[in-house]
C-alpha positions as CSV (number, residue, x, y, z in Angstrom):
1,X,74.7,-3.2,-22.0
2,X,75.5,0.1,-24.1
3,X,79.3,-0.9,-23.4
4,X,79.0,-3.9,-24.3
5,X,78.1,-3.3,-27.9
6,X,80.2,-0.3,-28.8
7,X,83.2,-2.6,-27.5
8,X,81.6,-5.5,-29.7
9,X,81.6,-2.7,-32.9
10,X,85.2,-1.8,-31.7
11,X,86.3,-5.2,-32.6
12,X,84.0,-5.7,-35.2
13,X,85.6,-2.8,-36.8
14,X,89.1,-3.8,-36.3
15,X,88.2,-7.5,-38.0
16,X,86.6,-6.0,-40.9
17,X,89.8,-4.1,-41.5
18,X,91.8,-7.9,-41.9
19,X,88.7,-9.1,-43.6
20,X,89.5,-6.1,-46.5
21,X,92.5,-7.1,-47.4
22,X,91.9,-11.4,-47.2
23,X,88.3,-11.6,-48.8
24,X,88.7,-15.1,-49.6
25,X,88.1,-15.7,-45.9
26,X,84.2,-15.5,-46.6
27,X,85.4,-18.9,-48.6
28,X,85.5,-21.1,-45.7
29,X,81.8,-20.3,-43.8
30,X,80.4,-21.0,-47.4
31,X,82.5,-24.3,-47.5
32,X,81.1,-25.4,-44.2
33,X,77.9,-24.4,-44.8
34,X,78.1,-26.3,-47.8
35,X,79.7,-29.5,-45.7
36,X,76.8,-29.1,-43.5
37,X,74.4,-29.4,-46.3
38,X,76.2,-32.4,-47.8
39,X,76.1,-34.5,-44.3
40,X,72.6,-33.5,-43.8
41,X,71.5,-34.5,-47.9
42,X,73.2,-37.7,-47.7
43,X,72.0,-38.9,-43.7
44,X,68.1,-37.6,-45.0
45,X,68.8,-40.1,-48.2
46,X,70.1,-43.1,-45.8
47,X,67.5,-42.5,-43.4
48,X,64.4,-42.1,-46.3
49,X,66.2,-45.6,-47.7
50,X,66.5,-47.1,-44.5
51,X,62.5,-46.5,-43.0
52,X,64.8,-43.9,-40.6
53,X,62.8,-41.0,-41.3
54,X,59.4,-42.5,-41.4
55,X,59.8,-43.8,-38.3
56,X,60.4,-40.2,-36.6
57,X,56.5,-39.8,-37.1
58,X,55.7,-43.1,-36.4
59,X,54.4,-44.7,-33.0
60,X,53.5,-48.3,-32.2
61,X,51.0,-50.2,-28.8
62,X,53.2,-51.5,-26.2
63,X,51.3,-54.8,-24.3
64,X,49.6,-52.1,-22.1
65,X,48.2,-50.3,-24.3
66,X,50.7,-47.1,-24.5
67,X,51.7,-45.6,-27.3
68,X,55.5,-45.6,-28.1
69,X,58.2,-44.7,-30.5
70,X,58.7,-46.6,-33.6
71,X,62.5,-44.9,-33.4
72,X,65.0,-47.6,-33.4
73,X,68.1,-48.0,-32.4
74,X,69.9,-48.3,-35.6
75,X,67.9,-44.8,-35.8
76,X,70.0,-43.4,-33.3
77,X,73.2,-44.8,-34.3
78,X,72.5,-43.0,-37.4
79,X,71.3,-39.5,-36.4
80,X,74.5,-39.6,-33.7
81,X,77.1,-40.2,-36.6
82,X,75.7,-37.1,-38.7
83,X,75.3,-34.9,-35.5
84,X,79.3,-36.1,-34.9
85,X,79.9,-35.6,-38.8
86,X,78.4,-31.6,-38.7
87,X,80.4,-30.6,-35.9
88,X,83.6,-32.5,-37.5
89,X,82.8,-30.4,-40.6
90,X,82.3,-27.0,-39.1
91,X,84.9,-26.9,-36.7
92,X,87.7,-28.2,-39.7
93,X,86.6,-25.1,-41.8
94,X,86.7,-22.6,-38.7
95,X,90.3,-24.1,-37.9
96,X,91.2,-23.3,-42.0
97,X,89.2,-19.6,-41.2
98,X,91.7,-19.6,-38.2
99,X,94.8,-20.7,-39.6
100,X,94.6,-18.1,-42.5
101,X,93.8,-15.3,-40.1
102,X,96.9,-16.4,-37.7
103,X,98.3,-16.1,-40.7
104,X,97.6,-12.9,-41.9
105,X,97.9,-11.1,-38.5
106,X,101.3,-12.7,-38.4
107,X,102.0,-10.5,-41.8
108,X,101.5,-13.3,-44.0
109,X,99.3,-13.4,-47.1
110,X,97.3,-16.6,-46.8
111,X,94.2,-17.5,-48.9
112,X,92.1,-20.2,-49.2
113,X,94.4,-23.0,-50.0
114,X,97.0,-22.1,-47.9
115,X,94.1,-22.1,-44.9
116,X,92.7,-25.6,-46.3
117,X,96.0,-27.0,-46.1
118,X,97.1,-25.9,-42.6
119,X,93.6,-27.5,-41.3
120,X,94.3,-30.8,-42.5
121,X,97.7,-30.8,-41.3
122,X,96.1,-30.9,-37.9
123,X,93.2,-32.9,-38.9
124,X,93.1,-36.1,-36.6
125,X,93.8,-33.4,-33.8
126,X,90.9,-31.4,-35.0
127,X,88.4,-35.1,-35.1
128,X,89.1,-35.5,-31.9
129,X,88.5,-32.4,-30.5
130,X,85.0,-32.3,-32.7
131,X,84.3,-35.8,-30.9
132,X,84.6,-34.4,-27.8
133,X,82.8,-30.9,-28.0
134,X,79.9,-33.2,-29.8
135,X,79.7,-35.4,-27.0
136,X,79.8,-32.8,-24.5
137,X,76.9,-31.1,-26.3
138,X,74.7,-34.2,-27.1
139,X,75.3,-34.9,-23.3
140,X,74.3,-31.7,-22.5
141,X,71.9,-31.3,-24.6
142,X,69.7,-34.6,-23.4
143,X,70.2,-33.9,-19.9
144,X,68.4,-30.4,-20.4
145,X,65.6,-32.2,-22.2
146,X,65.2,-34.2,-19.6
147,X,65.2,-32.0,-17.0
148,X,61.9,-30.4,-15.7
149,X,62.9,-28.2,-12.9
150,X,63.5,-24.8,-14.1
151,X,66.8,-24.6,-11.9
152,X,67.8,-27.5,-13.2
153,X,68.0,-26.0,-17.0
154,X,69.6,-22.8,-15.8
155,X,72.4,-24.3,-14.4
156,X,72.6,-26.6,-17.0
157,X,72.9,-23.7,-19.2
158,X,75.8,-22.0,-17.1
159,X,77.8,-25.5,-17.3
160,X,77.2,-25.1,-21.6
161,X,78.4,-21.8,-20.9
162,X,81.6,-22.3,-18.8
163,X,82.3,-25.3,-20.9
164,X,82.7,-23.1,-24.2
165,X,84.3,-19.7,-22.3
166,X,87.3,-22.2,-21.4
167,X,87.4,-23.6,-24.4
168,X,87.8,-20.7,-26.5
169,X,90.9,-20.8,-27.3
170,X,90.8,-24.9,-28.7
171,X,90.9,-24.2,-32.2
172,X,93.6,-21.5,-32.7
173,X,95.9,-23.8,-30.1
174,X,94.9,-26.6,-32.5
175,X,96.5,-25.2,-35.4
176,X,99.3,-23.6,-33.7
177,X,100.5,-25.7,-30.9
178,X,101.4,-29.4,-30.9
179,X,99.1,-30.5,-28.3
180,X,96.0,-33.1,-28.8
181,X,92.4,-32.2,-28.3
182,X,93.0,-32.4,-24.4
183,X,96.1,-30.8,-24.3
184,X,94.2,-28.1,-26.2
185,X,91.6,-27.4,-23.8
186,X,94.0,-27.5,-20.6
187,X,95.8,-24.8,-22.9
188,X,92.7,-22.7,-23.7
189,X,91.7,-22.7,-20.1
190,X,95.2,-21.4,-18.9
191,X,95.5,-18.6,-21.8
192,X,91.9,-17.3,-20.3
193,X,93.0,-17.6,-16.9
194,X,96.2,-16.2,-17.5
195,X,95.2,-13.2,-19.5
196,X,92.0,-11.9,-18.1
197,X,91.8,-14.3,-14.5
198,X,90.0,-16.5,-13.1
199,X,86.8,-14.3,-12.6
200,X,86.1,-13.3,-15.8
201,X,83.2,-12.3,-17.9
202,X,82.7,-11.6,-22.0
203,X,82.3,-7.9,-22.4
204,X,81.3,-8.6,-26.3
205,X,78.8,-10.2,-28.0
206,X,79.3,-11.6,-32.1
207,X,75.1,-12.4,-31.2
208,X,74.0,-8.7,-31.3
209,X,76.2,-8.7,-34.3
210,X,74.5,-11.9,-36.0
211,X,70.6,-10.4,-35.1
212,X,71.8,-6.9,-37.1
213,X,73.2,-8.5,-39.8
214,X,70.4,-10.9,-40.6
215,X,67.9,-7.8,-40.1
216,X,69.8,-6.0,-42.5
217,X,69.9,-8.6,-44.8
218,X,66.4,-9.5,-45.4
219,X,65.1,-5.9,-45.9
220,X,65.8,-6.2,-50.0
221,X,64.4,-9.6,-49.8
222,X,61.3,-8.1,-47.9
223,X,60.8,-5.1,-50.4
224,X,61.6,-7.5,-53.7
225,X,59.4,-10.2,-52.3
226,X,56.3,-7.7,-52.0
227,X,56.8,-6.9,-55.8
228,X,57.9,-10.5,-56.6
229,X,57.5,-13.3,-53.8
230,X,59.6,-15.7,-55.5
231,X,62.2,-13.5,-56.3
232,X,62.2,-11.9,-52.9
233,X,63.0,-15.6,-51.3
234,X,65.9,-16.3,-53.3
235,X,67.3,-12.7,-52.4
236,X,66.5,-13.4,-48.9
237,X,68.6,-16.9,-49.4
238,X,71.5,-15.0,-50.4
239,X,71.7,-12.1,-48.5
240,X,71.4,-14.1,-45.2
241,X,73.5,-16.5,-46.2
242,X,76.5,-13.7,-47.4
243,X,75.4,-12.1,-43.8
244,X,76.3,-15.3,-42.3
245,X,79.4,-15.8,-43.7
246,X,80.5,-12.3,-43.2
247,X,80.3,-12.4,-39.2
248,X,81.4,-15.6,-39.3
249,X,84.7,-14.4,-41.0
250,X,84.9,-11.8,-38.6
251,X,84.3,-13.9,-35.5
252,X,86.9,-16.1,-36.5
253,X,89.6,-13.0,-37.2
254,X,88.8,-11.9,-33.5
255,X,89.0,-15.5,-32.1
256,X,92.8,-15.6,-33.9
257,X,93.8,-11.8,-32.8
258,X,92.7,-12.6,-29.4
259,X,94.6,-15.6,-29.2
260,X,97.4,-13.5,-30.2
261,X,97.3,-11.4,-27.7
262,X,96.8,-13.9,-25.0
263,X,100.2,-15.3,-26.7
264,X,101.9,-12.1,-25.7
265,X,101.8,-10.9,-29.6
266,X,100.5,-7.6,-31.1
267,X,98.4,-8.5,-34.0
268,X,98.2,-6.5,-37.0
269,X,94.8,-3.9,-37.0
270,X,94.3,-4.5,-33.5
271,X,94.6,-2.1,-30.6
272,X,95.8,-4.2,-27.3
273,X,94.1,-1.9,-25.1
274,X,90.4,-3.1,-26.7
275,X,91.3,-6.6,-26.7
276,X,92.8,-6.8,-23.0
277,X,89.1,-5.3,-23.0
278,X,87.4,-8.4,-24.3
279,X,86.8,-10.1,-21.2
280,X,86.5,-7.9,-17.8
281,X,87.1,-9.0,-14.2
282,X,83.8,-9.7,-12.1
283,X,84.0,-8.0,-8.9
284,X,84.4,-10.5,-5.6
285,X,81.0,-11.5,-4.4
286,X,79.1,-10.8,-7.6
């Protein structure tokens, strides 16, 4: 475990480095973050108009007596297109936060524009592959709700899991290959099983990273707040939300320098001996 998060600070180190000298990369977690926010503000104002919301709380008497949802199906057709409409706008900002960061570790100088423009380049490449990661996870997602063995959930988990190990590598070969959405994942799963084989494990982990950052970042808001609540919440607001955006930026400089170096390429700040560290082989039988 110990290993596992000195290597994590290793790369976290060598990402800050290309986050120094390209700042405006923080830009593009805030501009999803905001896109987020503007899918959610304007479904919550279509479902308010619509009944939509109400009807979440609402139940009605079948003919025997049982209660049942008052959810209907123009409901669902709804919350669908603005699940669909979040991932679309996060992954189209993590490809621009990719793009600039293949572009710096290249020995470019990109910024924000140059990163925006790059993404929509590739952008019905990048709605498709959004439609299909949504799909997978809404699939996913329901058949763990409705599972109630134990087991069942577990392994449900460990499909999620080996679902987004192979497909790690989607958006960087989105923005840098000419492939579709389906030529990018049979792409993503040959760079991993090329590079580190097909018994592989992740020997980081950006979620130590985000529970740190997040602790760190609501310790002013915590000693503010006890002075002045109010004040102490919108500290909290921002810190978290300038915590968020920094590992975000950093996760996605890793994601591009790894890709690199599946690519065969040195990128710039990184030592190649830490990221053919990244993933490790898992022993036979284990």
């Amino acid at each position: 475990m110990f290993g596992t998060i000195g290597h994590t600070f290793e790369l976290i180190k060598m990402s800050w480095a290309v986050l120094m000298k390209d700042k405006e990369l923080l830009w593009f977690p805030v501009f999803s973050a905001m896109g987020v926010g503007v899918v959610i503000g304007l479904f919550f104002a279509i479902g308010s108009a619509t009944g939509a919301i109400d009807r979440l709380s609402e139940t009605s008497t079948d003919a025997n007596g049982q209660a049942t949802s008052a959810i209907q199906g123009g409901d669902i057709v709804l919350a669908v297109i603005a699940f669909f409409l979040v991932y679309f706008v996060t992954i189209f900002f993590s490809a621009a936060l990719v793009s600039a960061a293949l572009e710096r570790l290249r020995g470019g100088d990109p910024d924000v524009r140059s990163g925006l423009r790059h993404a929509f380049a590739h952008i019905f490449p990048i709605l498709g592959w959004a439609i299909i990661t949504a799909s997978v996870s809404l699939i996913l997602q329901i058949a763990k709700a409705n599972q109630k063995n134990a087991f069942g959930r577990i392994v449900l988990d460990i499909v999620g899991g080996i679902w987004e190990f192979l497909t790690f590598f989607v958006v960087p070969v989105l923005v840098s290959e000419s492939v579709g959405p389906f030529g990018a994942i049979k792409r993503s799963t040959e760079l991993v099983r090329k590079t580190w084989g097909r018994q592989i494990t992740a020997s980081f982990g950006f979620f130590i990273v985000y529970i740190i950052a997040i602790g760190i970042a609501v310790i002013p808001a915590v000693l503010l707040g006890l002075i002045i609540p109010i004040a102490g919440i919108v500290t909290g607001l921002v810190t978290v939300a300038l915590a968020l955006a920094i590992v975000q930026s950093l996760e996605g400089i890793f994601k591009a320098a790894l890709y690199e170096y599946a690519m065969g390429e040195r990128p710039q700040e990184f030592d190649l001996r830490t990221l053919q560290t990244a993933y490790r082989a898992v022993p036979e039988g284990q």
